[in-house]
LOBA-723644 format. One line per 2 residues: their letters; for each residue y negated, x, z negated of N, C-alpha, C, O. Coordinates in steps of 0.02 Angstrom, whole numbers, always signed. Example, Ala and Ser with C-alpha at 12.3 -4.5 7.8 and 13.67 -1.06 7.14 Angstrom:
as	+284/+660/-390/+225/+615/-390/+165/+660/-390/+166/+712/-423  +112/+642/-354/+53/+684/-357/-2/+645/-394/-57/+670/-402;
This chain:
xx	+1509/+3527/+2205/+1500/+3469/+2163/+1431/+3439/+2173/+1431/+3379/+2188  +1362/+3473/+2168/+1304/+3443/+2187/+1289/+3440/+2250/+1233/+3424/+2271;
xx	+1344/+3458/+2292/+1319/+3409/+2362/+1379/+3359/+2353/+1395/+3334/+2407  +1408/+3343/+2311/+1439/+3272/+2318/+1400/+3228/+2301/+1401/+3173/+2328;
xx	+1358/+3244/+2253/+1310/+3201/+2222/+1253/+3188/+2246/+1219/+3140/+2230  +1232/+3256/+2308/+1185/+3232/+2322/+1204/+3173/+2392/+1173/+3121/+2406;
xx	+1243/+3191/+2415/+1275/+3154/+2478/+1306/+3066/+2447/+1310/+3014/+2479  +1325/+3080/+2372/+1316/+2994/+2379/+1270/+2963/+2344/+1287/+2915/+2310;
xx	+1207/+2984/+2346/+1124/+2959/+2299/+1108/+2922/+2371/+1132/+2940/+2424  +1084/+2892/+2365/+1049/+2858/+2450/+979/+2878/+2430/+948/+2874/+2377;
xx	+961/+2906/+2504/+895/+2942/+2513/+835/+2879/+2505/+777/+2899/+2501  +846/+2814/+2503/+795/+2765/+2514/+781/+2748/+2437/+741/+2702/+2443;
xx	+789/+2757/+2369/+756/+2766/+2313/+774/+2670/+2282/+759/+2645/+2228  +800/+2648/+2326/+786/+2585/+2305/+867/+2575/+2238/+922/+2602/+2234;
xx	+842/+2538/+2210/+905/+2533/+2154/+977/+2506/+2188/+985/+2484/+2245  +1026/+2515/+2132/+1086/+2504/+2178/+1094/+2436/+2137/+1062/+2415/+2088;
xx	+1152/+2404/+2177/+1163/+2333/+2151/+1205/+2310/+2095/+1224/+2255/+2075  +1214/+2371/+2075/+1247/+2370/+1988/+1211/+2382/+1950/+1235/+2368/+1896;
xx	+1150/+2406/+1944/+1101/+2431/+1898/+1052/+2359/+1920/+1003/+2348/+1885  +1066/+2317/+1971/+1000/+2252/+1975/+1045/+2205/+1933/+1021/+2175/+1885;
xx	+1117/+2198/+1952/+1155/+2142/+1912/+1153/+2147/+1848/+1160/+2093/+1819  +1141/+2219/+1796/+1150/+2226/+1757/+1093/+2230/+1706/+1094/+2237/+1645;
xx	+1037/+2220/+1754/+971/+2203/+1725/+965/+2128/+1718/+939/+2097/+1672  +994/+2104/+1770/+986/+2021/+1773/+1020/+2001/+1686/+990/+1979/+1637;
xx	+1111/+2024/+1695/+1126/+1999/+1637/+1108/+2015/+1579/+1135/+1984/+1533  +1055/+2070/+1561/+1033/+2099/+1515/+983/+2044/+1498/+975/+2028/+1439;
xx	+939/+2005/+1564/+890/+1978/+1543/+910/+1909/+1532/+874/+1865/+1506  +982/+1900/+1559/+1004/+1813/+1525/+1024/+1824/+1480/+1033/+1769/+1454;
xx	+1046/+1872/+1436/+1065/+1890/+1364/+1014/+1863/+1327/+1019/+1813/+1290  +949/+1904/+1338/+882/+1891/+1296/+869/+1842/+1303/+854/+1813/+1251;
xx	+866/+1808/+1359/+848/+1723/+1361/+891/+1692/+1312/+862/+1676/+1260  +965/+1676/+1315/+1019/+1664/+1281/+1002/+1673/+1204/+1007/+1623/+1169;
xx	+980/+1736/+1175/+990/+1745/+1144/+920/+1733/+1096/+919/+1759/+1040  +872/+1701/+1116/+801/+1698/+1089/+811/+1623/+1089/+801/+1599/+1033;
xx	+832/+1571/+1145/+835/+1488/+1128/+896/+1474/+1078/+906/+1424/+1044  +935/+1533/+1082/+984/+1487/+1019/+985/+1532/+939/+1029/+1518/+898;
xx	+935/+1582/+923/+906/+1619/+866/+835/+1602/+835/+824/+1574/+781  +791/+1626/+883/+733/+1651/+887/+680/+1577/+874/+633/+1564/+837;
xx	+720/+1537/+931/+678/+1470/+943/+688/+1420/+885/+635/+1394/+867  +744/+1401/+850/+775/+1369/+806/+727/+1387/+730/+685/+1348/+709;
xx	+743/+1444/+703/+712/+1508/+668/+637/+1488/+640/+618/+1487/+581  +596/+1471/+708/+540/+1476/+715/+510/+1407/+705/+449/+1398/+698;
xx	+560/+1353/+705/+542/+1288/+713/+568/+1286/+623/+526/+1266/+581  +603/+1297/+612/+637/+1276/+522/+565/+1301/+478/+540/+1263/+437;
xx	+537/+1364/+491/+476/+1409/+464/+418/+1360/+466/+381/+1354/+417  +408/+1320/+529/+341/+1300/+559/+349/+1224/+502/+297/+1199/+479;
xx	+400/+1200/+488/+427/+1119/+460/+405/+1128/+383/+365/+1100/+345  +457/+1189/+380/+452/+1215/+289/+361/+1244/+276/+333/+1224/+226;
xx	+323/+1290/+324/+253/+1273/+287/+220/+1216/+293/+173/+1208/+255  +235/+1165/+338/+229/+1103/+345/+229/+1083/+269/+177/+1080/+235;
xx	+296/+1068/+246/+310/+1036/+197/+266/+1057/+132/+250/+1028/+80  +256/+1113/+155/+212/+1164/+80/+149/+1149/+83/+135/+1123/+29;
xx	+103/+1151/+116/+66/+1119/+132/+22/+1063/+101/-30/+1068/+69  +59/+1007/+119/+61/+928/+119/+94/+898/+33/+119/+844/+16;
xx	+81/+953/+0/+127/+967/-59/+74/+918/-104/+16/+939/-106  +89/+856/-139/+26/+854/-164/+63/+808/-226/+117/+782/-212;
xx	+32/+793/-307/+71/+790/-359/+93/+727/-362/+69/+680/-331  +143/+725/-401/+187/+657/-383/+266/+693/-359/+323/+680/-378;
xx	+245/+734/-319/+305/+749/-283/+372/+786/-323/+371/+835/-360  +417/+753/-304/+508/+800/-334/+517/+847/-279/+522/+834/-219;
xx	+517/+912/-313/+528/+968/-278/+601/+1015/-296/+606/+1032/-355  +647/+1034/-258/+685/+1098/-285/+655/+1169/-271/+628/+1190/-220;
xx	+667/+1201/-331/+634/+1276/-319/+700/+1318/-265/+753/+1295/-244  +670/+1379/-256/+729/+1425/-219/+770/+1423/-290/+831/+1419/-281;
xx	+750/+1425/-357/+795/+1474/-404/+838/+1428/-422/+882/+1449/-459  +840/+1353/-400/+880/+1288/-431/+865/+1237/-466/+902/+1193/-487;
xx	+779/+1247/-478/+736/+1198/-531/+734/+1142/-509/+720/+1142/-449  +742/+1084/-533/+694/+1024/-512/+672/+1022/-543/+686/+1042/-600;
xx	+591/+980/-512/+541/+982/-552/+486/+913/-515/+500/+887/-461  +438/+898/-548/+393/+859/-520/+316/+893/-518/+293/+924/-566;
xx	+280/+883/-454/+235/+925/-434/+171/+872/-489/+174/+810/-491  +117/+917/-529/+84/+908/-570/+16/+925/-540/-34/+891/-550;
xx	+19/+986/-500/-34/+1007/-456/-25/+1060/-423/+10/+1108/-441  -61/+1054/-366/-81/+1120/-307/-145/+1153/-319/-197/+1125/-336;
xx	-136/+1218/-308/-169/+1282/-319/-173/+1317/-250/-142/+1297/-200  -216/+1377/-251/-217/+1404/-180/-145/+1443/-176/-120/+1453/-121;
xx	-114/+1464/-235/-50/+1516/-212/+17/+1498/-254/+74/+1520/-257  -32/+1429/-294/+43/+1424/-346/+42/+1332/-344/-1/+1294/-320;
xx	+94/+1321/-371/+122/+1245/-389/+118/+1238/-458/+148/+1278/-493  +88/+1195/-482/+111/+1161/-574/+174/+1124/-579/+157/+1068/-559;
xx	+236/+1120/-594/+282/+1082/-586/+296/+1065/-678/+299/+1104/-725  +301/+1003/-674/+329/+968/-743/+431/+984/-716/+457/+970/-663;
xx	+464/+1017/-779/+528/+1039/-783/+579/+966/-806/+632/+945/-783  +523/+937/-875/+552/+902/-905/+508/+890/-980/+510/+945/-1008;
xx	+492/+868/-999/+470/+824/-1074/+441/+897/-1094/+484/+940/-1106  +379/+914/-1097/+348/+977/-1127/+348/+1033/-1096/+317/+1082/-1116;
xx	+389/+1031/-1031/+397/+1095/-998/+359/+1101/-946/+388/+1069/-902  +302/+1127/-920/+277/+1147/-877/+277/+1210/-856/+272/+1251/-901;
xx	+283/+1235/-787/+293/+1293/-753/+237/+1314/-703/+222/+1265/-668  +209/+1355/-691/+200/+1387/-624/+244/+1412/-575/+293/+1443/-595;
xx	+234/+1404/-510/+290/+1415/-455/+245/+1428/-393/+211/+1385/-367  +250/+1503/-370/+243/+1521/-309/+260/+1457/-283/+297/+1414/-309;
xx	+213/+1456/-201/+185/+1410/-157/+288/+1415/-109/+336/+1379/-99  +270/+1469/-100/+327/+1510/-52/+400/+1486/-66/+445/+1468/-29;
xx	+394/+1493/-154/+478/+1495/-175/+499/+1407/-194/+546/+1388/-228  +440/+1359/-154/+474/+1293/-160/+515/+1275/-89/+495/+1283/-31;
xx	+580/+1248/-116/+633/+1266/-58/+615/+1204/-28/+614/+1202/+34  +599/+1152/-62/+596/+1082/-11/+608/+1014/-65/+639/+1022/-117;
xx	+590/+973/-53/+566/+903/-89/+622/+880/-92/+653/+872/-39  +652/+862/-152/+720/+814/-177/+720/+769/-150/+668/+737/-141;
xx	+779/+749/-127/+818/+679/-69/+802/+713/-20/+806/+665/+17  +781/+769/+26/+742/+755/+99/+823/+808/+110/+830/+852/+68;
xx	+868/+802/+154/+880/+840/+200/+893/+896/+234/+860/+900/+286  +928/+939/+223/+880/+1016/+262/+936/+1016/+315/+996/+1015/+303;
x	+911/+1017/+368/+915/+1027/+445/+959/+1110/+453/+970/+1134/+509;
């Protein structure tokens, strides 16, 4: 049995051509699989701290939790949002999902 194996290993060390094809498609997977995840992902993240940002009062915002609200003021980690007639809130920077009427991509 181990001289079958050794008799079909080829003595020249170089890889065989199923183990190169199978690296290739391993590495068009990752390509594949990083422009239509990874790249997308990374651009929605880069827009949304964009938007957080540039946050300044005046603005109609929805929270993640379902609030609307109107931005009253910016803080280094939080938002002032007016709810409605007497109601004012604090709101993590993070958990504003995005500005009423705009869109989400």
């Amino acid at each position: 049995m181990v001289a079958i194996l050794l008799a079909q290993s080829s003595g020249s060390g170089a890889p065989s051509g199923a183990f190169v094809s199978q690296l290739v498609m391993l590495a068009i997977i990752a390509v594949i699989f990083y422009v239509l995840l990874i790249m997308p992902a990374r651009r929605r993240q880069k827009q949304h701290q964009a938007m957080i940002d540039a946050l300044k009062a005046g603005d109609k915002v929805v929270t993640n939790g379902g609030l609307l609200g109107t931005v009253l003021g910016v803080e280094e980690g939080t938002v002032r949002l007016k709810l409605g007639t007497g109601v004012e809130v604090s709101v993590l920077r993070s958990h504003i999902a995005g500005k009423q009427g705009e869109e989400s991509s």
